[in-house]
N, C-alpha and C positions, 0 to 999 in steps of 0.2 A: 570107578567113580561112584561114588554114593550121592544122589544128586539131593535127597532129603536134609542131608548132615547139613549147618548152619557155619560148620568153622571151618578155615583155609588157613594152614599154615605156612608161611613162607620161610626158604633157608635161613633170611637173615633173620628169624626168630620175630616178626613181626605176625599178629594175629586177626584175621578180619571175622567178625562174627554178624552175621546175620541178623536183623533186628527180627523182621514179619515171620521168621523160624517158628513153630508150635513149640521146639527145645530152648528156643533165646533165653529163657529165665533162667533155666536149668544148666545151662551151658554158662552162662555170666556168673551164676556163684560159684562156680567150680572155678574158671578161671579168675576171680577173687582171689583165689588162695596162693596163687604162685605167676599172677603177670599182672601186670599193671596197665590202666588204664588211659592211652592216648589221647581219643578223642572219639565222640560219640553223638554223631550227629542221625536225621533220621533215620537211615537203613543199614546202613552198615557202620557197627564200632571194630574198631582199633586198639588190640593190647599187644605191647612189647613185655618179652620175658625177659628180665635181665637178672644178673647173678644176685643182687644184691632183693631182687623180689623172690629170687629164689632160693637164697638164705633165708628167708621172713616164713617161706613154707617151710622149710626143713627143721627153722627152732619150733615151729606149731605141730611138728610130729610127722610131716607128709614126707612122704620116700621120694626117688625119681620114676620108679617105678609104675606109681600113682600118677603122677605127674604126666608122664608119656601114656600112660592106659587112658586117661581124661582125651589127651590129643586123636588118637587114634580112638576111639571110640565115636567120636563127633567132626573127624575132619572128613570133606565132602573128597580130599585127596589126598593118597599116602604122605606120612610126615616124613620130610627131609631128613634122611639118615644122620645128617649132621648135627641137628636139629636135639635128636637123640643121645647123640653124643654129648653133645655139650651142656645138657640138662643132668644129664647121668654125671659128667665131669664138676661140672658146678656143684651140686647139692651135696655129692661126696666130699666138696672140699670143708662143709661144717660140720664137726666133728672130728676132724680128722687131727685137731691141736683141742683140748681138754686141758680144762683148766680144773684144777680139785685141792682138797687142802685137808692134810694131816697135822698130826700132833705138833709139827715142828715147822711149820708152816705151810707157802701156796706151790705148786707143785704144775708142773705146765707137761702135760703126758703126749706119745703118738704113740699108734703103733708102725710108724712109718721112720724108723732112725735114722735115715737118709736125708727124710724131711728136716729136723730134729739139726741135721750138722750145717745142713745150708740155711737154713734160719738162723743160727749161731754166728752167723760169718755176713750176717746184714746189720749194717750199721746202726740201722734202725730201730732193730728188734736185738740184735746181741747184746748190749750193757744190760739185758734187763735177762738175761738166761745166766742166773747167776751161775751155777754149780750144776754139772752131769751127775746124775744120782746112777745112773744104769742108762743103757742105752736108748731106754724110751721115755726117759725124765731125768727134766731138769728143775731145780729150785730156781725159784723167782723171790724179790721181795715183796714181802705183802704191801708195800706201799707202790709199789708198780702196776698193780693189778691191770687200773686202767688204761694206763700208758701202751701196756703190751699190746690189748685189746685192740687199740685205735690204731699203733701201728702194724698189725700184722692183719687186719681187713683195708689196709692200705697196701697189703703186697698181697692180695687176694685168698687169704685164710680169716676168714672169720671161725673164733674162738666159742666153742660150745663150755658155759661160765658155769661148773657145778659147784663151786668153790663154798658155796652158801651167804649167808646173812646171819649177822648177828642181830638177837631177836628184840634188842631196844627196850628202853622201862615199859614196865608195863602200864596199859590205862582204860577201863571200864569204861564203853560203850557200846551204844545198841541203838539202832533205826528206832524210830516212832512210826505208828501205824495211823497216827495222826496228825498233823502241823497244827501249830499252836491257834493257828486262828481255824482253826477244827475241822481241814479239810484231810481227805482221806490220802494217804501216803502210801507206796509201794515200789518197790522197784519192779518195773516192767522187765518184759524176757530180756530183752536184747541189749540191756543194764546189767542181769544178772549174768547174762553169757559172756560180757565183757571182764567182772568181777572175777570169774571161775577162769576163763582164759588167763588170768593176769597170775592170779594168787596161787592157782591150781595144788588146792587143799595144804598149801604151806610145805611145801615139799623144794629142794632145791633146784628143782626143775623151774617154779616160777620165780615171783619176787622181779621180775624186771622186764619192763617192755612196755609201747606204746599202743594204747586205747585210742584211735581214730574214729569220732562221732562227732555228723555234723552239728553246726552253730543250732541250739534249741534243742537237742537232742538229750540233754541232760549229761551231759559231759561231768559236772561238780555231783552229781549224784552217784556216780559213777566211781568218784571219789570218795564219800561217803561211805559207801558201802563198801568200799575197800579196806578204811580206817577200821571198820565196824569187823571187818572178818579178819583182821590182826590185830586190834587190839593194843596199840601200842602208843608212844609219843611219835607223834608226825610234824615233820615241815612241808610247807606249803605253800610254792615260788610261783606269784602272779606279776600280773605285767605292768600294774596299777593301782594307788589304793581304791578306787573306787569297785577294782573286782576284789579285789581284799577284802573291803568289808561286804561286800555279795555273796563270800566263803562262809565270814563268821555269820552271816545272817543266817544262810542252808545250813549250820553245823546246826544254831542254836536252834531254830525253824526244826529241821528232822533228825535229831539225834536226840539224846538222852545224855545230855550233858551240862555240868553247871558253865555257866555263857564265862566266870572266872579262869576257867581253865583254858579259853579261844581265846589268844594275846594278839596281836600287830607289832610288828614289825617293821617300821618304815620312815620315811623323812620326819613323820610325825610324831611316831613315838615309838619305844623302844622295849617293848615287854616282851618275856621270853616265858610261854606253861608247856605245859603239856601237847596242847596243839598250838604253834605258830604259823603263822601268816605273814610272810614276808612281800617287799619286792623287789624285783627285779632290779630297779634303779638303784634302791638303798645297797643290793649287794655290791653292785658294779660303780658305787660311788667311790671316787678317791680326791682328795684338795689338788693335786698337780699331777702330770701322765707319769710323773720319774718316782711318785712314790706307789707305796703296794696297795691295796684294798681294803683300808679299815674292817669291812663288815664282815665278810667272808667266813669271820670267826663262828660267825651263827651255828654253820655248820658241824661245830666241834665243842658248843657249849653243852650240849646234853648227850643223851645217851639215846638218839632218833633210831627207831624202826623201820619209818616211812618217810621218803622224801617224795611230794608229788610237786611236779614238774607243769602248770598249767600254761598251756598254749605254747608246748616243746617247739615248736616246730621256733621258735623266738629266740632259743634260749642263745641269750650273749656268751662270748669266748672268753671270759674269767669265770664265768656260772661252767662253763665247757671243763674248763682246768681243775675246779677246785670238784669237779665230778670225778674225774677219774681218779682220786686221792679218796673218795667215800667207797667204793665199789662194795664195799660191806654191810650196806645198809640197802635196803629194796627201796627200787625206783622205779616209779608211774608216770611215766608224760601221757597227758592230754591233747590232743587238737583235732580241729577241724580238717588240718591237711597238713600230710608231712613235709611237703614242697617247701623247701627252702633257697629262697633266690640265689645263697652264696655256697649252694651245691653239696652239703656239708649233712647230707644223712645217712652218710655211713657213721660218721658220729655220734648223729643222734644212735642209728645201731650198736655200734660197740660201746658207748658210756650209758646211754642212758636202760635200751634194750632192743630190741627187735619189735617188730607189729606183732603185735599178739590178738587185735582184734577189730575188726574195720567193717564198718556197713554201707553199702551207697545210699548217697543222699537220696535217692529216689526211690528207692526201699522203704524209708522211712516216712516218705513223701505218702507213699500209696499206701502206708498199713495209717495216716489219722497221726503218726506221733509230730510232724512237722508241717509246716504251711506249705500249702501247692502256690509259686510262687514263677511270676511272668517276668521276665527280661524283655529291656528293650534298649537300644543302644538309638540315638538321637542324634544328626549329623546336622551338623548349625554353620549356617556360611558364615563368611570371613569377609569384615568390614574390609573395605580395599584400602583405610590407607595402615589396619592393623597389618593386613596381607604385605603393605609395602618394609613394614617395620620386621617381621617374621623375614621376607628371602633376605635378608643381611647380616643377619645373625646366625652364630652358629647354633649346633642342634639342640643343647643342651637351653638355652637361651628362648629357642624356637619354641621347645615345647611348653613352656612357661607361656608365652606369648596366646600360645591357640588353647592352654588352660582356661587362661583370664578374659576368653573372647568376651567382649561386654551382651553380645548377641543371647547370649546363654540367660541371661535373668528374664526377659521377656519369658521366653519359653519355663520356665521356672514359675514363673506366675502362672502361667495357661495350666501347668499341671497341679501346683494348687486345686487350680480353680476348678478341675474335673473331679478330684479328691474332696472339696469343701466336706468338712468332718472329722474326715479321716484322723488317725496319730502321724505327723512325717517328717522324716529326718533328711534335711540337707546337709551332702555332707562333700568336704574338699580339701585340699593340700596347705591350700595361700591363704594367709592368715588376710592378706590386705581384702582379697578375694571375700573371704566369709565374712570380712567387716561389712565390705559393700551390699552383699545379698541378706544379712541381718537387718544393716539400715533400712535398705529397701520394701522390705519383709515385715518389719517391726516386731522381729522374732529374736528371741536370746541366742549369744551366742557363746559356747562352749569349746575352751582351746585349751591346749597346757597352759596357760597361767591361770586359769580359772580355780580359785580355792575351791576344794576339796567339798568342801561344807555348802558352797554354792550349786557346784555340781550335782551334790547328791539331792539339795530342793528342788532344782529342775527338773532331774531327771522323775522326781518322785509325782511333780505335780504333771508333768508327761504321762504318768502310768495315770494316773487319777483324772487326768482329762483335762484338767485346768488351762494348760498349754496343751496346744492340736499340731504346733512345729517348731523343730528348734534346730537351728542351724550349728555343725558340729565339725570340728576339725578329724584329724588321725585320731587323736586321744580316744574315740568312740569305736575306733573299728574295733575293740576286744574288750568279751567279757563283760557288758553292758544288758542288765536284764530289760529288755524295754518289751514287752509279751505282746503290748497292742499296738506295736508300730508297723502300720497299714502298708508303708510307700517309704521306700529310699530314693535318692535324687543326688547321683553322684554328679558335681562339677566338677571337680580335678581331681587327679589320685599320683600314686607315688612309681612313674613311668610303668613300666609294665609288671607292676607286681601281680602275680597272679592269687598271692596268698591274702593280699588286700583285699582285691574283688570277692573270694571267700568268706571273707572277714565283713564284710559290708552287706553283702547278701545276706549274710547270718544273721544282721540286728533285726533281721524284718522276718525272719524262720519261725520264730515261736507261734505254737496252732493259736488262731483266732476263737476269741469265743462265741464270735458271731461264725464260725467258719469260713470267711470273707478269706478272696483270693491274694496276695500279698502280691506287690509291684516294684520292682529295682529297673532304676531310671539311670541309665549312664549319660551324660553329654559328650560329644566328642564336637571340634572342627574341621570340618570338612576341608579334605586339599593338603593335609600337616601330618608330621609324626604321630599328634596326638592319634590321632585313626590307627595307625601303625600301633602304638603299644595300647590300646585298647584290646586290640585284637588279641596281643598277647596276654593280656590281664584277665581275657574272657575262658582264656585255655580251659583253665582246673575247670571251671562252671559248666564248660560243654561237652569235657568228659566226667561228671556227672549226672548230663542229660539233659541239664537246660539248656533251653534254647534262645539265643536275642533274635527279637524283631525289630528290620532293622529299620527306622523311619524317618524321613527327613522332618525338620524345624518348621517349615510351612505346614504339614500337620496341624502342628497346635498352634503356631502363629502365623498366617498364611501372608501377613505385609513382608516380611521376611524373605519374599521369596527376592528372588534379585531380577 
């Protein structure tokens, strides 16, 4: 026993690291690379290794090897032999099916022929093994590419994809070392490291994988700079026009581009250059469920190089389908968190790419590039005859109920009033909900029906100060530059999402330029489910490092109390 080491492994491949360690920093980016992060509260975090974070190390170049020397070097007690085993078993499984592509098309290689015949004889994966060429290759169709992909890291083979990219028209651009209103431009390291991760000198080793940085971290820059070191016509799949046109503004802001060539794509209008900006909705629009996907075409109007993916972790299942038919074109997802509520990232892995490049938020937090930023969760009692209305209802019903507690706006005002100044975003699920706390407030409010052209006033005389709150629906959890929003004040959210609660946090990350501390205010009802998926929705946040404080509603309105 090494009593000094900070890490404990356990059989079931569960991680406990030591926070007060003099190694914890050193030991947490190492394990970055190949497990994932639980939960990490004050003194000891929590990573589980799973196969598919250990896929994620093995496409980034790391061995098993590596892998188990990392363990064993910093665990305070021998690692489970099993442990071993099945890191060494896992990681060898990537690589072990090569995907590559000759003169005469895509070519699916082992060196394992055995492998090769029982793959062949799964329902799943055989229609797409077209032809045995020799005993450790088969032809595939090149329209398969991605299909095979997604089914065969469904039957625990994830696919090492040499196959390449075709290199798309070509298109003259280059960073500015200046933004047009003459402030000084540059891509910072851990921008540049995400870049060289992603593109890795254009070789068919990269072209495909997800850049994970958090909300304010400069994620679309990230983008940019990718456009700029290939060179090419790019599409560029957002979640909303109001981040669409946030895209064309950073293109035409830090590039070296005529703003003619950055088109839209979307409910409003319909132009296709050289760089596109789509959305999300426009693709996945159709008149009735029984017919196909008018838009979809986008994808196969030009001759794309780059397809970036913003805020993957989102991306709808016709955006899903019509990926795995591109797989010849390099592809960038962006987000804040790969978590996706409908458990679906092994897809994002095999269609879109593997994590190629992830930093913790409180990395970022401590080097100045993002706001240091307080949680605090707010437990509000329950009027007794709401309480009588909630035990009768079912759950689905219930939560709705202890959402809309009427108790919640008082305390709502109290936090105003501590903030008086500030920039702040009230933000909630129930449209009836954010009527009342707008009226109440005499603050604007911002929903999906909100045009476009409206939205963007708001949101601009927000930056400018003019408005100091504005009360906002979902529509705001993504891709919303709001740089001086001081204080969030969540009322209701979308049960226990935890990608929301990311998403919400995020609008209030970007650094202050007063350096002022950033504040995320959740409500909950006390005694209700709502407390229940709170707790869930807090997950991703607390294995990040933040912390909620957790404080009762007499706090700030002390009549309240019962």
């Amino acid at each position: 026993m090494e009593s000094d080491r900070p890490l404990i492994v356990q059989s079931d491949k569960t991680l406990f690291l030591e926070v007060e360690s003099p190694y914890f920093a050193e030991v947490r980016d190492h394990l970055g690379a190949f497990a994932e992060l639980i939960k990490c509260p004050e003194h000891i975090h929590t990573y589980r290794i799973s196969p598919l974070s250990l896929w994620n190390a093995s496409s980034a170049g790391m061995t098993s090897d590596e892998v188990i020397e990392i363990l064993r070097r910093y665990s305070r007690y021998p690692v489970p032999p099993n442990v071993e085993i099945d890191i060494a078993e896992s990681m060898k499984r990537y690589g072990r099916l090569v995907l590559e592509k000759d003169d005469t098309g895509l070519l699916l290689r082992s060196d394992d022929p055995l492998l090769l015949d029982s793959l062949s004889r799964q329902k799943t994966v055989g229609p797409y093994m077209m032809e045995r060429l020799d005993p450790y290759t088969f032809r595939v169709g090149g329209k398969y590419r991605g299909n095979l992909k997604q089914n065969l890291i469904k039957l625990g083979y994830p696919v090492k994809d040499l196959a390449g990219y075709v290199p798309g028209a070509p298109l003259s651009i280059r960073l500015r070392e200046t933004t047009l209103a003459g402030k000084p431009f540059h891509l910072r390291d851990y921008q540049k490291d995400a870049i060289a991760a992603f593109y890795r000198d254009g070789s068919r080793e990269g072209g495909s994988g997800v850049v994970v940085l958090p909300c304010g971290a400069g994620k679309t820059v990230v983008g940019l700079g990718v456009i700029a070191a290939m060179q090419t016509h790019t599409l560029i799949l957002v979640t909303n026009v109001v981040a669409l046109r946030q895209w064309k503004r950073e293109l035409v802001d830090k590039t070296f581009i005529d703003p003619d060539l950055v088109c839209e794509y979307s409910g409003e209008a319909k132009d296709i250059g050289p760089i596109t900006v789509a959305t999300y909705q426009i693709l996945t629009y159709r008149k009735k469920k029984s017919e196909g996907f008018p838009h979809l075409g986008l994808f196969a109007v030009r001759d794309w190089g780059l397809i970036i993916y913003d805020e993957v972790h989102l991306l709808p299942a016709p955006v899903f389908r019509i990926t795995a038919e591109i797989q010849a074109r390099r592809r960038l997802g962006l987000t804040a968190t790969l978590v996706r509520e409908d458990r679906m990232e092994e897809d994002v892995f095999s269609l879109i790419g593997p994590k190629c490049f992830d930093v913790p938020w409180k990395v970022l937090e401590e080097q100045g590039w993002i706001a240091t930023a307080e949680c605090h969760e707010v437990r509000i009692p329950f009027p007794i005859e709401e309480r009588r209305r909630y035990v009768l209802e079912l759950p689905r019903v219930q939560f709705r109920i202890a959402s809309e507690n009427p108790l919640k706006m008082p305390v709502v005002q109290e936090i105003l009033r501590r903030h008086q100044g500030s920039r702040i975003l009230v933000i909630g699920q129930y449209l009836s909900q954010l009527q009342i706390v707008a009226d109440e407030l005499k603050c604007p409010l911002i929903t999906g029906s909100t045009p476009n052209t409206v939205r963007e006033n708001l949101y601009e005389k927000f930056r400018q100060g003019e408005i100091l709150t504005l009360v906002v629906s979902k529509v705001a959890n993504f891709a919303i530059d709001l740089p001086e929003a001081h204080v969030a004040i969540q009322i209701s959210g979308t049960f226990g999402s935890r990608q929301e609660e990311a998403q919400r946090l995020g609008r209030i990350l970007r650094p202050k330029s007063d350096g002022a501390i950033a504040h995320f205010y959740t409500l909950v009802t006390r005694d209700s489910n709502e407390t229940e998926f709170a707790q869930k929705r807090q997950l991703f946040l607390t294995e990040q490092g933040y912390k909620y404080h957790l404080e009762t509603a007499e706090i700030y309105v002390p009549e309240l109390a019962a």
